[in-house]
C-alpha positions in Angstrom: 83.3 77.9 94.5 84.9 81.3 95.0 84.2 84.6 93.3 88.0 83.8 90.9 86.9 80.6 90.0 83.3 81.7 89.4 84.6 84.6 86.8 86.9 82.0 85.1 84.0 80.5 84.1 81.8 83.4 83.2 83.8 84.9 80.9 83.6 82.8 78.2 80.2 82.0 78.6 79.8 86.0 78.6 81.3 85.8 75.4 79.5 83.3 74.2 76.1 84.8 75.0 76.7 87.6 73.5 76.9 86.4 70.2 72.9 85.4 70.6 72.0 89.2 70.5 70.7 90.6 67.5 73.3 93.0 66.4 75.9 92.9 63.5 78.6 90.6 64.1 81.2 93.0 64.6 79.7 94.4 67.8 78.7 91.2 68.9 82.3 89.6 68.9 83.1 93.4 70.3 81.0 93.3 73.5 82.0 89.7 74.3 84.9 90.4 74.4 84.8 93.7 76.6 83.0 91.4 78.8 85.1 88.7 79.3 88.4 91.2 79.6 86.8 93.6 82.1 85.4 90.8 84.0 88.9 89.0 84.3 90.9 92.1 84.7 88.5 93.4 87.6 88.3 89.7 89.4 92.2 89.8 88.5 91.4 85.5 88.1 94.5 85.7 85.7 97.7 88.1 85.7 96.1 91.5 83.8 99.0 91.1 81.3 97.7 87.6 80.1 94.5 88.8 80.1 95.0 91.6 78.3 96.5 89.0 74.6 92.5 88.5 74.3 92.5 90.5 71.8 94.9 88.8 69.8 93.3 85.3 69.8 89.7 86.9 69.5 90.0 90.1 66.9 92.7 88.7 65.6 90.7 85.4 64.7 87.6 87.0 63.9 89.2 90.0 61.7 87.7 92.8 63.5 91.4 94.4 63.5 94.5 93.1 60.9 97.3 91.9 62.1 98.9 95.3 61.9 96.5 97.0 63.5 96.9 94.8 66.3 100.7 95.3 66.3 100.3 99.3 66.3 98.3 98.8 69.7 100.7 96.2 71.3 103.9 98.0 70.0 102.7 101.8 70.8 105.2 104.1 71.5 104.3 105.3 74.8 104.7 101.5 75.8 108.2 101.6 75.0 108.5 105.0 77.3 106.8 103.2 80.2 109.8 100.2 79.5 112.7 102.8 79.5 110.9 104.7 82.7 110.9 100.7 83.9 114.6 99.5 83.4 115.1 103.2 84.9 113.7 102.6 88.1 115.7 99.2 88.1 118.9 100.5 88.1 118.2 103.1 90.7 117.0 100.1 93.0 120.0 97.8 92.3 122.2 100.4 93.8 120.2 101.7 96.0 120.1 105.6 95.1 116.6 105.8 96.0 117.4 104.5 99.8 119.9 107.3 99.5 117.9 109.8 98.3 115.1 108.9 101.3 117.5 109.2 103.9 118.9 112.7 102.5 115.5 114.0 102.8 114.5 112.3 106.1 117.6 114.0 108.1 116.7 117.5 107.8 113.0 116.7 108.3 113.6 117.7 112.2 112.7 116.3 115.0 108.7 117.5 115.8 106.0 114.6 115.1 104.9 117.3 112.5 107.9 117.7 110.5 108.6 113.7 110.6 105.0 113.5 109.1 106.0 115.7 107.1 109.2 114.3 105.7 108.3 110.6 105.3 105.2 111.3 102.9 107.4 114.1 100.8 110.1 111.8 100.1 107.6 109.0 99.4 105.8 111.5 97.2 109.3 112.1 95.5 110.6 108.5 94.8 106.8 107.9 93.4 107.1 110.1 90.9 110.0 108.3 89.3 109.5 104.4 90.5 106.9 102.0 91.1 105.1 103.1 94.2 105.4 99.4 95.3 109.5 99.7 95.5 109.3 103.1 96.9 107.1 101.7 99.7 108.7 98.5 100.3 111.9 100.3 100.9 110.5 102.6 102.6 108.9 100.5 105.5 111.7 99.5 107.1 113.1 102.8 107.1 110.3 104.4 108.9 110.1 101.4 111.3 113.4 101.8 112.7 112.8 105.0 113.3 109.3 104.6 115.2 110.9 101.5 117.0 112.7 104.1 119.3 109.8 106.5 119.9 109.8 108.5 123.5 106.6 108.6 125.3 103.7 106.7 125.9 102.6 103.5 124.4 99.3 104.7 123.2 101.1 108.0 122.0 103.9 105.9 119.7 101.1 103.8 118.4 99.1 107.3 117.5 102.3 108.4 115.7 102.9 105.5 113.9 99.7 104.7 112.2 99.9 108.4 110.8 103.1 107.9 110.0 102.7 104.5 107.8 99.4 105.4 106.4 101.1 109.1 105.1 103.8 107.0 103.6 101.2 104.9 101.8 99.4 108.0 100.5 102.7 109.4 99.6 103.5 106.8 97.1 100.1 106.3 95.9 100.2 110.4 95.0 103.6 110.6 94.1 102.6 108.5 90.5 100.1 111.0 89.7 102.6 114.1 89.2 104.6 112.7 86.1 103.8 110.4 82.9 105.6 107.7 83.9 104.6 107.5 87.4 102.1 105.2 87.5 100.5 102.9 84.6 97.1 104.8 84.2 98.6 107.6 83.4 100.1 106.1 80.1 96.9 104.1 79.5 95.3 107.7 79.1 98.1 108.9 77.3 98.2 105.8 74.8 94.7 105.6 74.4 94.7 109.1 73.5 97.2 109.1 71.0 95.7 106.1 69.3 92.0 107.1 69.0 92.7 111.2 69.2 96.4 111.4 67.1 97.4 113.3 70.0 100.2 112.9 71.9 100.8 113.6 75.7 104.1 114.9 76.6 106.1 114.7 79.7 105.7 118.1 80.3 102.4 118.5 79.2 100.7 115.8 81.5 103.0 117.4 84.4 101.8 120.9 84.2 98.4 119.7 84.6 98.5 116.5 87.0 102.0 117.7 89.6 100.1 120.9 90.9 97.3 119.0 91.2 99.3 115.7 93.3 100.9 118.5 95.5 97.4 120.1 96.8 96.2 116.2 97.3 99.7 115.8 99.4 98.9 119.0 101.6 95.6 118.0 101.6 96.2 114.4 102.7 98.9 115.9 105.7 96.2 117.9 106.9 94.0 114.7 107.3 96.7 112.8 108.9 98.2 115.8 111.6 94.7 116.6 112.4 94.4 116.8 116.4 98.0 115.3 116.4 100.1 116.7 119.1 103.0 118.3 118.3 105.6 116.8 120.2 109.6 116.6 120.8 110.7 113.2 119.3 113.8 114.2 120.7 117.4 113.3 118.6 116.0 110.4 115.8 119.0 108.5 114.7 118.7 107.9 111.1 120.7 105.5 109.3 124.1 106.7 108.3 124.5 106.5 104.2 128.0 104.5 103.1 129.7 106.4 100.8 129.1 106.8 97.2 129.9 104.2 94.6 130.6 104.7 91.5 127.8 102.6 90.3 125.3 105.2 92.0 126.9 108.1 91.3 127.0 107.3 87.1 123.1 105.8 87.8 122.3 109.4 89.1 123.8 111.3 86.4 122.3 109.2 83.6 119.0 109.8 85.4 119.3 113.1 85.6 120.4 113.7 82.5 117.2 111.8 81.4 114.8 113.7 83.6 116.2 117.0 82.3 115.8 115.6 78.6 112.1 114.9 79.3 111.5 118.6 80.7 113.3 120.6 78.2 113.2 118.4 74.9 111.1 120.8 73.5 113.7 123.5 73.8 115.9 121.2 72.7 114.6 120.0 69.6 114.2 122.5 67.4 118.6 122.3 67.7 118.5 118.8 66.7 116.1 118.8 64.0 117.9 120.2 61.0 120.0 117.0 61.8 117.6 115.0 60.8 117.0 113.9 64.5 113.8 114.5 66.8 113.5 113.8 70.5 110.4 112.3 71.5 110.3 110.7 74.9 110.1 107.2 74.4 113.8 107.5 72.9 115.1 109.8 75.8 113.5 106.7 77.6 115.2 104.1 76.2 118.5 105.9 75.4 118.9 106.4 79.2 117.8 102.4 79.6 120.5 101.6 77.0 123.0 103.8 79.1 122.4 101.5 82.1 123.4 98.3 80.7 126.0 100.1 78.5 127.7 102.0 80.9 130.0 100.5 84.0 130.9 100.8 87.4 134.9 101.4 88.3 135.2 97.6 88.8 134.0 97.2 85.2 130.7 95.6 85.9 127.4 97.3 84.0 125.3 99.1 85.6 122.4 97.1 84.9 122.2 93.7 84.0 119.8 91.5 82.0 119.1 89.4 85.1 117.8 92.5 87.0 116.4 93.8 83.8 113.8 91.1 83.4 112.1 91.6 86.4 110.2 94.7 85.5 106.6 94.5 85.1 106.2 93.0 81.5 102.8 92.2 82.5 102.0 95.8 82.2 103.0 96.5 79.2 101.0 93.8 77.6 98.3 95.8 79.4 98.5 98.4 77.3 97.9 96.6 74.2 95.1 94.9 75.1 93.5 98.1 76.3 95.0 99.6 73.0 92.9 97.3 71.2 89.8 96.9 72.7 89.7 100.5 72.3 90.5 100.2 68.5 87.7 97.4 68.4 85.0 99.6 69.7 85.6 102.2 67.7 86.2 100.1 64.3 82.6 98.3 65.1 80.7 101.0 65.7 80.0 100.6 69.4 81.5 104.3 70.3 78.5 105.8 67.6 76.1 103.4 69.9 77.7 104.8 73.4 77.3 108.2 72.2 74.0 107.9 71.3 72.9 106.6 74.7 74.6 109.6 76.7 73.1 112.5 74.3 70.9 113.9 77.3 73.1 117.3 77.7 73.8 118.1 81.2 76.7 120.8 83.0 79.8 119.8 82.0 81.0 119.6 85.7 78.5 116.8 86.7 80.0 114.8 84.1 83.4 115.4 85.5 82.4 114.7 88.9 80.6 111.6 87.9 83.7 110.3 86.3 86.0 111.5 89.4 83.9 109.6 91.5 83.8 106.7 89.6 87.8 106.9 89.4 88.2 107.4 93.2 85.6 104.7 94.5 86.2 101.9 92.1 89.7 101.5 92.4 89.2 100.7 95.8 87.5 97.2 94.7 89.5 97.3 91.0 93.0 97.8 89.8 93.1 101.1 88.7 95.0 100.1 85.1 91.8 97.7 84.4 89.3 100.9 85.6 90.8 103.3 83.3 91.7 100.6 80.2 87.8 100.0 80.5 86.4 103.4 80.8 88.5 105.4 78.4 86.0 104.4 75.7 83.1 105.3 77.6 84.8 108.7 78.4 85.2 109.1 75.0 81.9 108.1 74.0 80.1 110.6 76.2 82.1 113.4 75.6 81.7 113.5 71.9 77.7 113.2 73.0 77.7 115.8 75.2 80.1 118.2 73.1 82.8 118.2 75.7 86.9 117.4 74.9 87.9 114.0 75.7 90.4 115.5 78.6 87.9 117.3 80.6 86.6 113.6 81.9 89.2 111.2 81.1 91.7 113.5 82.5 90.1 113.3 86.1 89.2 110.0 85.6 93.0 108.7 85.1 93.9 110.7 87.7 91.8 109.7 90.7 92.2 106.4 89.9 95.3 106.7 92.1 93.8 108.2 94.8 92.6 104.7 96.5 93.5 105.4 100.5 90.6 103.3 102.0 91.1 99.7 101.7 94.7 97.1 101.9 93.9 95.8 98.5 93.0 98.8 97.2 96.9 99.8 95.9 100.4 97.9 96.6 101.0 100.9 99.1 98.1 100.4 101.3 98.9 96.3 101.5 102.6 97.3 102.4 101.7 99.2 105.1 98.9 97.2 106.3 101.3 94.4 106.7 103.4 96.0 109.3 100.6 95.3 111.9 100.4 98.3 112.8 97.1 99.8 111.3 93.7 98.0 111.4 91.2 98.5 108.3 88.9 100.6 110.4 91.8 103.1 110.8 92.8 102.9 107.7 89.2 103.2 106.1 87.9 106.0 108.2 90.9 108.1 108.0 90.7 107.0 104.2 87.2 107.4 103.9 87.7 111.6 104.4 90.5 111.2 101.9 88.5 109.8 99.3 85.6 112.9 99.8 88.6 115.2 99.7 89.8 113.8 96.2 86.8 113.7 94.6 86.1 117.7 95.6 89.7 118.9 94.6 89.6 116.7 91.3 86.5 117.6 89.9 86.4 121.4 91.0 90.1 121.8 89.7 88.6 120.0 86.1 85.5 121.9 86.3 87.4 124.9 87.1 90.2 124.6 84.1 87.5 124.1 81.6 89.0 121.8 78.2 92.5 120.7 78.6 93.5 119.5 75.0 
């Protein structure tokens, strides 16, 4: 019996055992079902999404949370931001903009190993910031193949280059997510679980201030990793594919993007215009006003932009995520458990070794876990100790959220790291000891930058 089937099984027989502790029913129904999500979600036995409608069947059976409670949490509105940054991305992929944008970056990169270094984990680290970091590295592994396929030089040299190479693009797109709300999930998980236990909402520009400085230093800091006791070498004239011409598909694709990035950075300059209209921007309808442009919108030849059938294949799994974090969170807090939490972490200690402890936890354990299941799970927690040690929810959840995308060790540990290991071209020993260094370095620059900036909110 394997460790999937094992937790199958030991979920609901988690469950079940905790309703034989003496504490009030509430809790009891609470902590099973913690249990039995964070052990499914970590083992990953079922899709996270279907793990995540627990909540439903159990709170909703039980009454810990009404019906309407449990729709606020499934129906918040930073899920609906996270579809329109979703159906987004899926236009930009059915034409292929973002192959087009690679390239455009790629050919002035230069010709030294440096500079191609260089290149190919910035334009990762762009296209990240906007798409899933899976796309952005599936497209662009063949891209950087080709172009190490026709290396000069030795054999042991190439093979030098190109595990740098493939492992910067994988730590390219896993830091690219980091630098804008709807890069990667955690970052809404933080921003949704915020706004639903805190009333405070995260802006676009707000969560970009703090977290895109902060992804750039990781990016310099990961390139100096990588080009460490690299030779800098002539690579001579690299022949990058030529781009066809535009279409008119990609060309109105970029301008509704655009248009819908620019909203999202200057909305609230914007608003104050808008609102003796009666109208307010928030970004969850810039969103899905630039996802409604896609399908709305056509191409020359009168087809739309994006279609239904392309349209379904974003990650609705993920979203479903959201709720069931939502409510577990909502759970906890209606049954007391966050009081109980609080009271257990009332020891005072330095703010900073809280904040390191919960960077660390962030950058190690999403090696072994997906990092939305780390930071659904350990928002409350944050929470929880904060409030006991007098600190702002942001000074640990903040770090938290973001080194959960900092996972450069392991295959499994992000999409990334899998696509690039299944070129064949790195073994885990490379990719673990040059990942190893960039795991130390994370922690450091994460928890000295939060310990530095004091509270965030």
């Amino acid at each position: 019996m394997n460790i999937k089937q094992l937790s199958l099984a030991a979920g609901p027989l988690g469950y079940l055992a905790c309703q034989l502790l003496d504490i009030p029913f509430e809790q009891r129904v609470v902590l099973g079902t913690a249990f039995w999500m964070l052990l499914w979600w970590f083992t990953e036995v079922l899709p996270l999404g279907i793990t995540a409608l627990l909540p439903l069947v159990l709170f909703g059976g039980t009454g810990i949370l009404s019906n309407s409670e449990l729709a606020n949490a499934y129906a918040n509105p930073l899920i609906y931001l996270f579809m329109g940054g979703f159906f987004l991305a899926r236009g930009i992929e059915r034409h292929n903009l973002h192959r087009r944008l690679a390239l455009g970056i790629l050919r002035h990169v230069g010709h030294r190993s440096h500079t191609v270094l260089g290149g190919v984990m910035l334009a990762t680290f762009i296209l990240s910031a906007w798409m899933s970091n899976t796309a952005t590295a599936v497209m662009m592994l063949p891209l950087t193949l080709s172009l190490l396929s026709h290396l000069p030089g030795e054999k042991e040299a190439q093979n030098n280059l190109e595990r740098r190479v493939l492992l910067g693009m994988a730590w390219g797109a896993n830091l690219g997510g980091i630098g804008t709300l709807i890069g990667t999930p955690p970052n809404l998980v933080y921003a949704a679980f915020r706004e639903e236990t805190l009333g405070v909402t995260t802006t676009f520009v707000e969560w970009s201030t703090i977290a895109f400085p902060l992804s750039l230093v990781l990016l310099v800091i990961a390139f100096a990793v990588l080009s460490r006791k690299m030779p800098s070498v002539d690579l001579g004239d690299l022949e990058w594919p030529k781009p066809a011409p535009w279409t008119s598909g990609e060309v109105r694709v970029a301008l509704i993007f655009s248009l819908t990035a620019t909203l999202w950075m200057t909305r609230q300059w914007i608003e104050p215009f808008v609102t003796p209209y009666g109208w307010s921007l928030p970004d969850q309808v810039i969103g899905l006003a630039g996802a409604l442009a896609m399908f709305a919108i056509r191409d020359r030849h009168g087809n739309p932009l994006l279609r239904w059938k392309d349209g379904r294949k974003i990650e609705w799994g993920i979203l479903l995520l959201f709720g069931g974090g939502l409510s577990l969170a909502a759970a906890m807090q209606a049954s007391g458990w966050l009081d109980a939490l609080q009271s257990l972490s009332d020891h005072p200690l330095p703010a900073w070794v809280w904040i390191f402890a919960f960077t660390a936890i962030g950058v190690w354990t999403t090696e072994l876990f997906s990092n939305m299941a780390l930071v659904s799970g350990t928002l409350p927690i944050a929470l929880a100790v904060a409030s006991a040690q007098g600190l702002a929810f942001e000074q640990l959840a903040l770090p938290l959220t973001i080194a959960a995308s900092c996972a450069f060790m392991l295959p499994m540990a992000t999409p990334p790291n899998a696509i690039v290991f299944s070129s064949g071209k790195i073994t885990v020993p490379y990719m673990a000891g040059r990942g190893f260094w960039m795991n130390i370095w994370a922690t450091l620059v994460i928890g000295l930058a939060f310990s530095l900036m004091g509270p965030t909110g």
